[in-house]
KOLDRENTI-202686 format. One record per residue (C-alpha): residue in three letters; x, y, z. Coordinates in pm, whole numbers, padded with zeros to 5 digits, always signed. Layout:
BEGIN
ALAXYZ ...
***
This chain:
BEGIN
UNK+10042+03517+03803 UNK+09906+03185+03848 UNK+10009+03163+04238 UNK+09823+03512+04297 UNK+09552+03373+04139 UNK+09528+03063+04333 UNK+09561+03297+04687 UNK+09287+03541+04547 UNK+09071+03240+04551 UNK+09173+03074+04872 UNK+09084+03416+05036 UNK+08700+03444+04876 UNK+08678+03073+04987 UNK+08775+03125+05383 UNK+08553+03433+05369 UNK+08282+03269+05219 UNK+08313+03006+05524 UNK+08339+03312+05801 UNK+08038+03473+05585 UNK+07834+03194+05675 UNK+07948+03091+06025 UNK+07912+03428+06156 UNK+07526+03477+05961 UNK+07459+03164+06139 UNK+07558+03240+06513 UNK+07432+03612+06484 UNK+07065+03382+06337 UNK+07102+03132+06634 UNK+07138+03407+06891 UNK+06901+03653+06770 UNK+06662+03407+06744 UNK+06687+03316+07115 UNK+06683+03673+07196 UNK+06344+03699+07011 UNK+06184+03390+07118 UNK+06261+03486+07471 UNK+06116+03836+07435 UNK+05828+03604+07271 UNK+05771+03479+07578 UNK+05776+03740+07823 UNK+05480+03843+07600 UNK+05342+03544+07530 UNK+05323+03446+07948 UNK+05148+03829+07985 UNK+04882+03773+07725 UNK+04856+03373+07918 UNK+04836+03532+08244 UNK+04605+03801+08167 UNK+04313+03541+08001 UNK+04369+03333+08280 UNK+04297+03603+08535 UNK+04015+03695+08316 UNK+03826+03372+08302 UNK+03895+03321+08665 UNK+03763+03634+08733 UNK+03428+03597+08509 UNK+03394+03279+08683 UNK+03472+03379+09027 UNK+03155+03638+09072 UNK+02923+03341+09005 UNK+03117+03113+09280 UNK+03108+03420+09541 UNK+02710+03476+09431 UNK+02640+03133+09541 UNK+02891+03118+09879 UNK+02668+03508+09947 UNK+02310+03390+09912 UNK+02331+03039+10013 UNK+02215+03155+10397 UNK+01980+03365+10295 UNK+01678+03414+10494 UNK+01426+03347+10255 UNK+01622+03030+10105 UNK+01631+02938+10493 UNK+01290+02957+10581 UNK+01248+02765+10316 UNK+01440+02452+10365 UNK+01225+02487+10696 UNK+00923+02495+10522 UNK+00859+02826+10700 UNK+00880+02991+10337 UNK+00679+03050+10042 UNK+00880+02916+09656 UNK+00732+03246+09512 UNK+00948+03492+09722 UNK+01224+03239+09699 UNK+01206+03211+09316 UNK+01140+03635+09279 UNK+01487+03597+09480 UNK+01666+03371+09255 UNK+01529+03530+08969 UNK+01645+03873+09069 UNK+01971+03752+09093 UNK+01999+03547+08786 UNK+01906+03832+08570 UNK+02169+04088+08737 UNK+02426+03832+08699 UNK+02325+03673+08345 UNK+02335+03349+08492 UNK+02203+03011+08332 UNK+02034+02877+08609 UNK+02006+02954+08977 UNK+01813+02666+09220 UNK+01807+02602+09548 UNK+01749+02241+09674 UNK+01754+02055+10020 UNK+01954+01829+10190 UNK+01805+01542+10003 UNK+01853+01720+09668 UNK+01533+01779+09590 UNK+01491+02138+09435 UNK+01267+02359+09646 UNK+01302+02698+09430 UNK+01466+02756+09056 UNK+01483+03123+08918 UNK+01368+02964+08576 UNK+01157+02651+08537 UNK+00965+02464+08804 UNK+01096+02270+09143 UNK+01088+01936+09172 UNK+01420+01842+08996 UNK+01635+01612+09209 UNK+02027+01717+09217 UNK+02144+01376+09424 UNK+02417+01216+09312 UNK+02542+01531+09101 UNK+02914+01569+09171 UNK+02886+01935+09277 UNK+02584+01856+09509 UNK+02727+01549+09650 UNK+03055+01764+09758 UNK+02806+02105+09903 UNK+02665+01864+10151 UNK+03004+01765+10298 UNK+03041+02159+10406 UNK+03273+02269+10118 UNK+03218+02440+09794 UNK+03123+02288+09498 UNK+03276+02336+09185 UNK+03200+02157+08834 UNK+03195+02142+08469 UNK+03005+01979+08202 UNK+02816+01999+07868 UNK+02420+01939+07839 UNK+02412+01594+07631 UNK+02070+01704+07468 UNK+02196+02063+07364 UNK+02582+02061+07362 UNK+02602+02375+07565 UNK+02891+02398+07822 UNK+02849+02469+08195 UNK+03029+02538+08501 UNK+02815+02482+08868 UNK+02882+02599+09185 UNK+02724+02472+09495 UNK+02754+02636+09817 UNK+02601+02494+10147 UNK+02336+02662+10371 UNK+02402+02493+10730 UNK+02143+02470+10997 UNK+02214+02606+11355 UNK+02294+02261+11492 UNK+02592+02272+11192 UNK+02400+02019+10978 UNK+02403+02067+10579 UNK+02019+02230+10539 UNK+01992+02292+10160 UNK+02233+02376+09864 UNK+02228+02718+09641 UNK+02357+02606+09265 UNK+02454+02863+09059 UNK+02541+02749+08641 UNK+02661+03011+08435 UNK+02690+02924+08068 UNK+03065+02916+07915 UNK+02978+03053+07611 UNK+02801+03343+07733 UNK+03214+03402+07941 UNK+03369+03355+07577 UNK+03154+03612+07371 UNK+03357+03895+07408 UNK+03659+03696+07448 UNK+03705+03503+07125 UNK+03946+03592+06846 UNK+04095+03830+07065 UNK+04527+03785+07124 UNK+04665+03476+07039 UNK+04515+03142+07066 UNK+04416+03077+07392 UNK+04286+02730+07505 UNK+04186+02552+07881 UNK+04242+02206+07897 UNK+04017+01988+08198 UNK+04125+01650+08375 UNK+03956+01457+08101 UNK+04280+01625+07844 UNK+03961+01774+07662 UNK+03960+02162+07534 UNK+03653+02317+07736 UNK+03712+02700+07709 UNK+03939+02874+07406 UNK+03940+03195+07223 UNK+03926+03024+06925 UNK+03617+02774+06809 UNK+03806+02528+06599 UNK+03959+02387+06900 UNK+03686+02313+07101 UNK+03649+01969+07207 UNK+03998+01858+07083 UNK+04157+01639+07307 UNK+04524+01507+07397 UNK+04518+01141+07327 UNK+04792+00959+07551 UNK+05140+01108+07603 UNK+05086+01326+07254 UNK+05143+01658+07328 UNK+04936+01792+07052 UNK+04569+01779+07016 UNK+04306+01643+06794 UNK+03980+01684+06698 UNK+03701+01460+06818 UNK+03605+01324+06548 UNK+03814+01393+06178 UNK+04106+01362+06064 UNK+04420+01450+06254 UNK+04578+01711+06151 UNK+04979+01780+06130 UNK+05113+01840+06431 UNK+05526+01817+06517 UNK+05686+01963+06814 UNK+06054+02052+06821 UNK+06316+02264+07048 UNK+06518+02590+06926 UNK+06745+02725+07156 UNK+06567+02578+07442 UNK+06209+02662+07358 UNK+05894+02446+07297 UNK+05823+02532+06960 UNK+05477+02345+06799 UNK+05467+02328+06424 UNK+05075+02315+06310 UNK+04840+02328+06080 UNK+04493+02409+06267 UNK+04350+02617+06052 UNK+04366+03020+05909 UNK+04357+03139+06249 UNK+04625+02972+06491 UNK+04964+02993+06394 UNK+05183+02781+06172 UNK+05435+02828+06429 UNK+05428+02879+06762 UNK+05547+02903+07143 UNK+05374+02676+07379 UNK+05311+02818+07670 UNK+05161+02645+07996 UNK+04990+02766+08360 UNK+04831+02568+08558 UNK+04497+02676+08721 UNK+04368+02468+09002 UNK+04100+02696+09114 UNK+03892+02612+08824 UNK+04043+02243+08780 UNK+04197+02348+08429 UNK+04520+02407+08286 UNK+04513+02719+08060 UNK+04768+02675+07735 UNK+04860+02913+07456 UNK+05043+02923+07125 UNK+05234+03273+07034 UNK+05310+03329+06664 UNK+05692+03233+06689 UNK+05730+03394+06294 UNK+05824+03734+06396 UNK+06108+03603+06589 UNK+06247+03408+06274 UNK+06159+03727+06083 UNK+06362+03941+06347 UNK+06666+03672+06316 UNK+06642+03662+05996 UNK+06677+04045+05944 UNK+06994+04059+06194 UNK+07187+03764+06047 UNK+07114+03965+05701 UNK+07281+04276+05823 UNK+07567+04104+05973 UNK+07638+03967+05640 UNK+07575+04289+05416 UNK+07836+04464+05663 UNK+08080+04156+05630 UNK+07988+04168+05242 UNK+08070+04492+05249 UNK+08431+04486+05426 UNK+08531+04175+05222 UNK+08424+04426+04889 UNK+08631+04677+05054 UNK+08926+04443+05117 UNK+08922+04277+04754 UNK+08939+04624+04601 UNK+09250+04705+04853 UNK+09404+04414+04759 UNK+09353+04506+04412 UNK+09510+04873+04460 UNK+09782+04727+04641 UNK+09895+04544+04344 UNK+09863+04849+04131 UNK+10043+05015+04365 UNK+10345+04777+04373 UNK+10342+04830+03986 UNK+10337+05197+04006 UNK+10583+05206+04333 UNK+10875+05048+04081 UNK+10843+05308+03825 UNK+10815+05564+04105 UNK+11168+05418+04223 UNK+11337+05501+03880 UNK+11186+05835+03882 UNK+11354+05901+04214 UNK+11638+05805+04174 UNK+11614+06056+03872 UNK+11546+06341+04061 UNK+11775+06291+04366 UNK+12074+06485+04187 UNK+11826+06771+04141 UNK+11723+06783+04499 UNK+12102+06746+04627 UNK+12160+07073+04472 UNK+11841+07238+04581 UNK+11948+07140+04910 UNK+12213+07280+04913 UNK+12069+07657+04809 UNK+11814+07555+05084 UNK+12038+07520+05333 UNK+12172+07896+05242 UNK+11876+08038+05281 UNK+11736+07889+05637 UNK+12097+08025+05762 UNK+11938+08355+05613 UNK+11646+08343+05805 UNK+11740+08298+06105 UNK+11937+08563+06153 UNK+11670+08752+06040 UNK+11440+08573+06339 UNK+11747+08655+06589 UNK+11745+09041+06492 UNK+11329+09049+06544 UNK+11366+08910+06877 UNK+11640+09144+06966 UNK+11363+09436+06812 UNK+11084+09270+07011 UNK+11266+09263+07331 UNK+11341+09662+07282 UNK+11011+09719+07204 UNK+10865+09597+07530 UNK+11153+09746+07714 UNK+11040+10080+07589 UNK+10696+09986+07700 UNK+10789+09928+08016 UNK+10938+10272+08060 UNK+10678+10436+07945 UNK+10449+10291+08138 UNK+10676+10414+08480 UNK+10729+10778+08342 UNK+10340+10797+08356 UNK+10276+10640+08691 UNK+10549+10867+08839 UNK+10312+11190+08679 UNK+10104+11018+08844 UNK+10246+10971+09219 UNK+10287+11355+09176 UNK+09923+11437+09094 UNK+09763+11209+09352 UNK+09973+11360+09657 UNK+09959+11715+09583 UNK+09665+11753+09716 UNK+09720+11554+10033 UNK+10080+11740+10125 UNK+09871+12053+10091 UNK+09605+11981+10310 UNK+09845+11825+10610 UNK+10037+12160+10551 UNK+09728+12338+10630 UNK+09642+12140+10921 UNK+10020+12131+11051 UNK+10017+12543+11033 UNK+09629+12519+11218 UNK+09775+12295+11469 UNK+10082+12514+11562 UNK+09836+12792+11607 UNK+09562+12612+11842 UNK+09842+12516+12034 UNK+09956+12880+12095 UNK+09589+12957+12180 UNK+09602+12666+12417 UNK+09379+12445+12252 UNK+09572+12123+12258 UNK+09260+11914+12230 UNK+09159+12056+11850 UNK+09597+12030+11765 UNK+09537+11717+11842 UNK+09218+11643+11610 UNK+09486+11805+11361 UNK+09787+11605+11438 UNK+09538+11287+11387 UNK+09372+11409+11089 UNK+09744+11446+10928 UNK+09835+11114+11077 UNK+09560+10994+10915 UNK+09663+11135+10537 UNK+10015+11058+10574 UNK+09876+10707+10613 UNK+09640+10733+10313 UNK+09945+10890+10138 UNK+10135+10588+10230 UNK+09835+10342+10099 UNK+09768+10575+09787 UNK+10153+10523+09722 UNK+10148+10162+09755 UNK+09880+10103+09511 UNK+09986+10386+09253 UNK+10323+10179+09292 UNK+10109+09841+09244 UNK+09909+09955+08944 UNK+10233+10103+08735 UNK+10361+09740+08799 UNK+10048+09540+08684 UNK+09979+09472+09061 UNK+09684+09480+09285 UNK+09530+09467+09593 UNK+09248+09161+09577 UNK+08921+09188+09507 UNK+08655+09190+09736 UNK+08351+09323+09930 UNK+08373+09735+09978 UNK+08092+09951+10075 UNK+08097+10122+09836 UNK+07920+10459+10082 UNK+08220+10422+10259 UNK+08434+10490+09988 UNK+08267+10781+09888 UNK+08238+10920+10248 UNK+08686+10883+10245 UNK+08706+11039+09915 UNK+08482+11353+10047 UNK+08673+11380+10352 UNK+08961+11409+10190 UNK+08920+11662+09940 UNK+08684+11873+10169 UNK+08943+12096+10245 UNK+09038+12196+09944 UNK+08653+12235+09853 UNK+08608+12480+10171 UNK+08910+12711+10026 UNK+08782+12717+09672 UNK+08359+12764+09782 UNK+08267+12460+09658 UNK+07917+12336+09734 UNK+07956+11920+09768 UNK+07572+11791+09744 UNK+07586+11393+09896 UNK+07308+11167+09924 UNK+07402+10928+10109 UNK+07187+10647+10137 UNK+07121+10481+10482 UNK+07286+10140+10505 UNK+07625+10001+10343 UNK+07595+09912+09946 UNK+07843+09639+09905 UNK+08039+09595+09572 UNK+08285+09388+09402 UNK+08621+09591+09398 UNK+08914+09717+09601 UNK+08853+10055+09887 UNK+09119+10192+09831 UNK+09164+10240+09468 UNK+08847+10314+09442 UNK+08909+10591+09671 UNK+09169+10680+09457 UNK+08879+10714+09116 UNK+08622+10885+09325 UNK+08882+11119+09446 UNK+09060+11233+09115 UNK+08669+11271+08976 UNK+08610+11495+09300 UNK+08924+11710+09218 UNK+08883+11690+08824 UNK+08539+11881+08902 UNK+08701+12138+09094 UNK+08935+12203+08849 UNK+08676+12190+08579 UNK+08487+12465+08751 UNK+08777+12753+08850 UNK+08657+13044+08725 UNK+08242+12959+08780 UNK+08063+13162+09002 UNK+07820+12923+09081 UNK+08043+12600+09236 UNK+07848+12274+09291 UNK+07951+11879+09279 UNK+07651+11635+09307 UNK+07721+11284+09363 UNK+07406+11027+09405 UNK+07416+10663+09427 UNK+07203+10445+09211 UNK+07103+10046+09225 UNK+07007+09935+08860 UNK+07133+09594+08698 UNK+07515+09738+08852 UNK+07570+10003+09099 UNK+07634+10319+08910 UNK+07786+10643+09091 UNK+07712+11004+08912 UNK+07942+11288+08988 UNK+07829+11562+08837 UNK+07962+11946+08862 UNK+07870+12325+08688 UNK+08165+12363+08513 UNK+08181+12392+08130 UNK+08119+12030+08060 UNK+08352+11824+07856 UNK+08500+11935+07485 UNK+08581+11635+07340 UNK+08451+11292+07534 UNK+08599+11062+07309 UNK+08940+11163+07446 UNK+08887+11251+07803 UNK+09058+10928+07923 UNK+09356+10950+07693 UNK+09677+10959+07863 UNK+09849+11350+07895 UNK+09540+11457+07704 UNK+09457+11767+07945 UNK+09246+12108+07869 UNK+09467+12306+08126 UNK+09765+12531+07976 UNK+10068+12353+07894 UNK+10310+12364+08161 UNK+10049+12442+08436 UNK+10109+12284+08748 UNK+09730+12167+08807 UNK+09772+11878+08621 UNK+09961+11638+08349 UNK+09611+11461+08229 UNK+09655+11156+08394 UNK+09435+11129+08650 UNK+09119+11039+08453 UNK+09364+10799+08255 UNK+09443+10598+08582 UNK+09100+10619+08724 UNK+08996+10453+08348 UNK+09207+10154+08433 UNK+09137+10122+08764 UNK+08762+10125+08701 UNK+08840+09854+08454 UNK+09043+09642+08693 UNK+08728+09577+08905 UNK+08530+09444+08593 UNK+08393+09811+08583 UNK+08273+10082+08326 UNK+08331+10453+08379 UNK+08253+10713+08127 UNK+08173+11091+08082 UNK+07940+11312+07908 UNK+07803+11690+07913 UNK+07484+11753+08096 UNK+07247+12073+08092 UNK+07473+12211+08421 UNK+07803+12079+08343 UNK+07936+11772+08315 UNK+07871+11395+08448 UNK+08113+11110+08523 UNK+07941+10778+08600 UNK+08124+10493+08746 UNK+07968+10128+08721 UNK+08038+09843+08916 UNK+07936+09513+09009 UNK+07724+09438+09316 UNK+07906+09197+09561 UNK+07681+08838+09629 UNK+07746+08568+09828 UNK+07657+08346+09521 UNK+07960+08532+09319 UNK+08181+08521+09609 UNK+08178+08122+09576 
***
């Protein structure tokens, strides 16, 4: 008991250890996945106030490069000007621009116009001026010693026609008029000159605060300094602070470099939501591992239970093994029972479909007989009209005869084949019919019989083939048993009449319609053997509609019949043929 003890304990203590290894890496990691999505941000937010200053300050630089060669500011450093239209000039400008000061000043920096004050301030020796009368652009920042305010200048140079430096344009825009709408906004933002001195920042505490020797902190002018340590997680600058409510305790330096303005523009992101973000993934990591070592101290637990309760299941078995010796040996009886049983319903089964099978070929042979009665009689008739045209002489219409029964004997032949193909589950395979065409076959071939009996076919046919999904000739075959099944329906009317028309809805639907007596019970119509003629009459054995039913049905069809106010109607549906289907 002791030693299981002991293990139980060695166990907790190696999971305790991968507990806290794995907490730690999944910390580690995830914090260098945060910090680095830190700065992505962090360089965005840099970038963007950086391209913001430099544009505020860049429409003052191109105001003074514009009106340096003005003509007014020309004339004057020619003395061929007046200082008031000069100064309504600089004015103009100052106030559309909101800049500080705008002067313009000769060669000898002497100021000739100013769009506030008076002229007569001298500019020589200023480091802006100096470098506008070498040709180049002037660019410069300072603070006013009497008021503290910060300024940047730009000087631009107006040349002369012989090339010479004429007179200077200054333009001074004041920095804190830039930073008004700028400060407290985003993270602490903060441009460092040449001198290592804060000049520009989001953030008023910091301005002035310098970087004293290699230090890569800041301080205050004047004041205490305040904490400042700088350390390195998984390769990132990190600065720990404490500047005040408003920049963060912790924080990612960030660095770009801006020589257009002479400045270097710095920023600190807030670094706690990537410790927070750690934090929260090394704590899941360890509630799932929590969780499985829970899970496997309470299997380890069962498992011992188990063992106890496995021995006493072992005496109980062997307890019961005499008992199930003898029930398997009464088991054994009875499977030998059953499957004979299984053996004599397969033998039953295999009868069964046998018998099917027969049946299935008694009908189709009614069938055979059905379909080519009316066929042998009319190539008797039109062997009997051919032996007497050729007595007359008229070997030309024998011979439309001889074709025509040619022609049957070969649509026998086909109607054969597929009878023969249906009674076997076969068929011919499906494809494009025009469907006109099919009807046009099935009229010529019963027309005969419809001439002897004065039966009036009506036909629409519509111009143009109407193409289908299906097989010709067993639809033939349907349209052809509905043809006859009307004549039949209609022996003994006075009035004879079969209408077939041709409609194009969602399917292609054919109507054959006659004026017989209509049908006495639809329900049953397509029943095999079911027939209304007398029993034992040789007109029919009810099949016909029966085969047409499954033919129909074959194609992916519909057919069905039903009593109109003349008689009755048979409608066969079917499925237009596509090129889209046919793929």
């Amino acid at each position: 008991m002791r030693a299981i003890i002991r293990h139980r304990y060695a166990i907790r203590l190696a999971f305790a250890l991968l507990l806290a290894t794995v907490s730690g890496g999944v910390w580690w990691f995830g914090y260098g996945q945060a910090l680095a999505q830190i700065e992505e941000r962090g360089k965005s937010d840099l970038a963007l106030a950086a391209d913001w200053l430099t544009a505020q300050l860049q429409r003052y630089q191109e105001l003074a490069v514009l009106m340096a060669p003005h003509p007014t500011l020309v004339a004057l450093s020619g003395g061929r000007g007046g200082e008031g239209a000069a100064k309504a000039l600089l004015l103009d400008a100052a106030d559309k621009t909101t800049a500080r000061a705008v002067v313009y000043a000769d060669s000898e920096g002497h100021v000739l116009a100013s769009a506030f004050g008076d002229a007569g301030e001298i500019l020589r020796g200023r480091p802006y001026f100096e470098r506008a009368l070498h040709g180049a652009l002037g660019v410069y920042h300072d603070v006013d010693p009497a008021s503290g305010r910060r300024a940047f200048h730009f000087a631009a140079p107006s040349f002369a026609s012989d090339g010479r430096v004429q007179g200077v344009l200054v333009v001074s825009v004041d920095v804190t008029s830039v930073e008004e709408n700028w400060r407290g906004d985003g993270p602490p933002v903060f441009f460092v000159d040449d001198n290592k001195r804060v000049f520009i920042t989001n953030r008023s505490e910091l301005l002035f605060w310098e970087r004293r020797g290699d230090m890569a902190g800041l301080v205050p002018p004047v004041g205490a300094r305040p904490a400042f340590r700088e350390i390195t997680r998984a390769g990132y600058a990190l600065w720990r602070l404490d500047w005040g409510p408003y920049v963060p305790n912790l924080g990612l330096h960030l660095v770009k470099p801006l020589p257009v303005i002479g400045m270097t523009a710095e920023a600190v992101i807030d670094a706690a939501p990537a410790r927070q973000l750690a934090g929260l993934q090394a704590a899941v990591v360890a509630a799932l591992i929590l969780a499985f070592g829970i899970f496997l101290d309470q299997a380890m637990r069962r498992r011992q239970v188990l063992a106890q309760a496995n021995a006493v299941l072992e005496e109980r078995v062997a307890a019961r093994t005499e008992a199930l010796s003898l029930s398997n040996t009464q088991l054994r009886r009875e499977i030998t029972e059953r499957q004979e049983a299984e053996a004599a319903l397969k033998k039953a089964q295999a009868d069964l479909v046998q018998a099917g099978k027969l049946s299935a070929l008694g009908q189709m042979s009614a069938g055979i007989s059905h379909e080519l009665n009316q066929p042998l009689m009319a190539i008797r008739q039109y062997a009997d009209n051919a032996a007497l045209f050729l007595e007359r002489e008229k070997p030309e219409v024998a011979g439309d005869n001889l074709g025509r029964i040619s022609a049957m004997a070969a649509r026998m032949a086909r109607i054969i084949k597929n009878l023969r193909a249906f009674a076997r589950n076969e068929s011919e395979p499906m494809g494009k019919v025009d469907l006109v065409q099919v009807i046009e076959t099935a009229v010529e071939l019963t027309s005969a019989r419809l001439r002897a009996e004065d039966v009036r076919l009506t036909w629409d046919m519509p111009e143009g083939a109407v193409l289908a999904w299906g097989g010709e000739v067993r639809l033939v075959q349907v349209f052809v048993n509905l043809i006859n099944n009307a004549a039949d329906a209609m022996a003994g009317v006075a009035d004879k009449e079969i209408t077939i028309s041709l409609r194009h809805d969602a399917r292609l639907a054919v109507d054959v319609a006659d004026t017989g007596p209509g049908i006495e019970d639809p329900d049953r119509i397509f029943e095999p053997f079911y027939s209304t003629k007398a029993v034992g009459s040789s007109d029919g054995m009810g099949l016909g509609l029966s085969i047409s039913y499954g033919l129909v049905q074959s194609f992916g069809g519909a057919i069905r019949g039903s009593n109109s106010a003349r008689g009755a109607v048979f409608t066969v549906e079917l499925d237009p043929w596509s090129e889209e289907a046919a793929a």
